[in-house]
Every structure is written in C-alpha cells, then in structure tokens.
N, C-alpha and C positions, 0 to 999 in steps of 0.2 A: 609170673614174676611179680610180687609185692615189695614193694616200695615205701617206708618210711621217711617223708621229710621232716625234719628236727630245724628251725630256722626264724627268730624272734623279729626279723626283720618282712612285715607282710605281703609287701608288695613283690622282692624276691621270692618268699617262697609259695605266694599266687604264681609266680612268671614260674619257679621249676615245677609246681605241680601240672600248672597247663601242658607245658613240652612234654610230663613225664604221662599223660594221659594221651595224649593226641599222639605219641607214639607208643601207644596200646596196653603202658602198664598199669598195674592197678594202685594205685597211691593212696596213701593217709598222708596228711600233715598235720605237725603240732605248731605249736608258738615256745612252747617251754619245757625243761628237763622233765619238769612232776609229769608232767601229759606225757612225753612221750613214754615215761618210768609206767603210768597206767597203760597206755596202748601196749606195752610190750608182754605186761601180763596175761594180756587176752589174744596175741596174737605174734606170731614169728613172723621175721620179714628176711629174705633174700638180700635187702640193701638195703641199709638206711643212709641217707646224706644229711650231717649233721655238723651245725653249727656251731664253734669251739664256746662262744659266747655267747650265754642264758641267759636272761631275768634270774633265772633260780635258782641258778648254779652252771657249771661248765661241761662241754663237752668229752673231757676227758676221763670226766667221771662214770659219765652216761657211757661211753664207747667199754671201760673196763665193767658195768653191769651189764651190755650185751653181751661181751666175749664171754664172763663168767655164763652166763644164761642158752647161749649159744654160742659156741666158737667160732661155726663157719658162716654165720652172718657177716656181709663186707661192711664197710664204712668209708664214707668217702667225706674226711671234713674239710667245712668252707669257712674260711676268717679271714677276718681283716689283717691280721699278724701274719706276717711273714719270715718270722725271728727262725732263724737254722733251728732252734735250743725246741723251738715248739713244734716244728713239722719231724722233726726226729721224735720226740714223747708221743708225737703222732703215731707212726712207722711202728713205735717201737712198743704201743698198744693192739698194733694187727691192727690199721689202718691201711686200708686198699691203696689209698691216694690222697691228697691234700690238695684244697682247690684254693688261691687267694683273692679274695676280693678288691674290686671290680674284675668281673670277668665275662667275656664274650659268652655268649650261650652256645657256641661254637664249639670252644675250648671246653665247656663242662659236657656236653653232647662224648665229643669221641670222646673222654677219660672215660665216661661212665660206659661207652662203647668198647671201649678196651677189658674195662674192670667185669662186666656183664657176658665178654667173651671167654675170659678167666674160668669166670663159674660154670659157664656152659662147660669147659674142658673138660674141667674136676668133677662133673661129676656125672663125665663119662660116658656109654651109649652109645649103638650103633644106630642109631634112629635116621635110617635117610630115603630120599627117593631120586632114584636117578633112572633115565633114558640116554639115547643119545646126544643130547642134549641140554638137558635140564639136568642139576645137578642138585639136590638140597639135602643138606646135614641136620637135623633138628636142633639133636644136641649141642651141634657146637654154633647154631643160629651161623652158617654160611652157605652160599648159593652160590650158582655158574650158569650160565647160559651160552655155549658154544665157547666155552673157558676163558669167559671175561664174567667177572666176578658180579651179584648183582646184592643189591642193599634192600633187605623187608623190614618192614616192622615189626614187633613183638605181634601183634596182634593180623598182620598178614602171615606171618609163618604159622598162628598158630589155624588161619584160616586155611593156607594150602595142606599143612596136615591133615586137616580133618579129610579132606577132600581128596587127597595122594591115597588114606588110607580106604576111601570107599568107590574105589575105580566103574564106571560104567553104571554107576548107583545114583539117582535122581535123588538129590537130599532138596526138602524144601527151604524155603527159607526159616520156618522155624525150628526145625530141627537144626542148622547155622546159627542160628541165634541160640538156644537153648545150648548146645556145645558149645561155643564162644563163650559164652557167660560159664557154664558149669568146669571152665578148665582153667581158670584162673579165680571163679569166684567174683568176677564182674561185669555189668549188665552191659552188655551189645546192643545198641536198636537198629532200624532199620537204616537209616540212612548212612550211620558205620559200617554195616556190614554191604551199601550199598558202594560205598568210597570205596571199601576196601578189595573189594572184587574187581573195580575197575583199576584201580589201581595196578593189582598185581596182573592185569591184563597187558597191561600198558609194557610191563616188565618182562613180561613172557613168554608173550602172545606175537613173535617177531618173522619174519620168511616165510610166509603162508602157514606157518603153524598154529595151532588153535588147541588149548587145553580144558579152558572151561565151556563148556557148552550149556547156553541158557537153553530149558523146555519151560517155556512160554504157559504161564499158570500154574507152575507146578515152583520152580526151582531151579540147582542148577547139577550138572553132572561133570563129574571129573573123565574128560577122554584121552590124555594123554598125549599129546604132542602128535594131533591127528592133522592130515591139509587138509586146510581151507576150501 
C-alpha cells in the first residue's frame, strides 16, 4: 500500500508520515501541488491525503489530475475550511473523506482505517488463512482469534502472509526481510521485522497455542496453532 502525502504545513505532515510508516506503509511526502504533479508522474499511489491549501496552487485541482490519471486512487483531503460548499466539491471530485483541521491523530487513523478497508473490498480476493481458530482475510486486512476480532498492521499482515503461505518451512530472516521489502517496494530491517514478530505473537500466540516457532540460528517457521 503506497501512500502519497500532499500537506504545506511540515510539522503535520512529518507527524502523518511518521504514524503512516510505523504502521507499515510506504509513504512519500511533498510540501506542494508542482512536487506532488512530479511524483505522480513517476509513480501511482493507492491513497494520497491531500491538503486543499498549496503554496502553488490548491488541492482541488490536484485531486481532479489524479482522478483523470487514475480513477481508483482515493483521496482523503485535510483543511482548515470547513464550509459545506467545499467538502461537498470535495465528495463531488471522488474524494474518499475530508479531514478538518485541528484534528486528533485518532480521528485521522480510523478514517483512513475505514477508507483503506474500502479498497481492500473493491478489489476483491479470496486470500485467506483460517484454523480453528485463527481467522485472516488478506484482502480485506481483517483477522479473528476464537471470534473476537484482532487489529495488525499493514506490515504484520503482510508478515503473517508470507509465513500462512510457507507452512512447516524454516524461512530465515533474510529471506523475511527480502519479501517484506520486495512486496510493497520498502526496505524492512532487522529490528522491524524483529517488533514485528513479537508483536504478532502477543496477538496470537494465546491458550497454549503457538504459531510461529523460532529455530534458533536459522529463522523462523510457521506451525500453525500447534500446543505449547
């Protein structure tokens, strides 16, 4: 999932690039219309969150040369205006959502949670791995654990995928890293891929059951909701 921030204000869009990386996606940010007009030439994004007000120009402009350029890219604009008259020209450009500023990093988290679940639907896929117990949807980024629902990152689902899909198979760590990075296009090191392991232990790993099983010098191996 690629991620374009558009946002003149640096300090804000340092604070959403951090949140949009530390939960696993792979981001660019601009300052202004012209930059983000050149990153889009060289590159298609899943979501861009885009500021209605440029230095260069405004956001409503920019949002109608992505839809021309690509339709199903989302948008999700952030201003300061809250006028009915502009989050409708919003809406009514194929804008996913419209965030106003000041706003809790909270509130911007689930929209983009919601708008990010959107896309996962549209486009479709049976991608899942389920026991009886474990439950995970790829495509539509939702999980179960004994049918109370559990919340991963972009970047833990895409690690329990790798790992659902090579059952009983010792992957080392850099063949993890080397996948992580080649499936989105963004570099994983070692201490990410160490958070992120434990992490998803913590979430999974519940009633004497045990999925990821470390072999000590080598890597780790997916066992499937084996006791403990």
């Amino acid at each position: 999932m690629r991620i374009l921030v558009v946002e003149d204000d640096r300090l804000l869009n340092n604070t959403l690039c951090y949140n949009l990386y530390t939960a696993g996606y792979v981001v660019d940010s601009v300052l202004t219309k012209s930059a983000a007009s050149n990153f889009l030439t060289k590159q298609d994004y899943d979501l861009i969150v885009l500021d209605v007000n440029l230095p260069d120009g405004n956001g409503f402009d920019f949002c109608r040369e992505v839809k021309e350029r690509r339709p199903d890219t989302a948008v999700i604009f952030l201003t300061a205006n809250d006028m009915e008259s502009d989050m409708l020209k919003g809406y009514e450009l194929g804008a996913e959502d419209y965030v106003t500023k000041p706003f809790p990093m909270s509130v911007f988290q689930k929209k983009l949670s919601v708008v990010l679940g959107r896309l996962a639907k549209q486009s479709g896929g049976g991608d899942c791995y389920e026991d009886s117990a474990l439950s995970i949807n790829f495509s539509e980024m939702t999980a179960s654990l004994s049918g109370k629902a559990l919340v991963f990152t972009p970047l833990e689902y895409r690690l329990l995928k790798i790992l659902t899909k090579n059952p009983q198979n010792v992957l080392t760590r850099q063949v993890l890293l080397e996948k992580l990075w080649d499936a989105d296009g963004n570099f994983v090191d070692e201490h990410a891929l160490t958070a992120a392991i434990s992490r998803v232990r913590n979430k999974i790993e519940t009633d004497g059951r045990q999925y990821i099983k470390t072999v000590y010098g080598m890597g780790y191996m997916w066992i499937g909701g084996a006791s403990k």
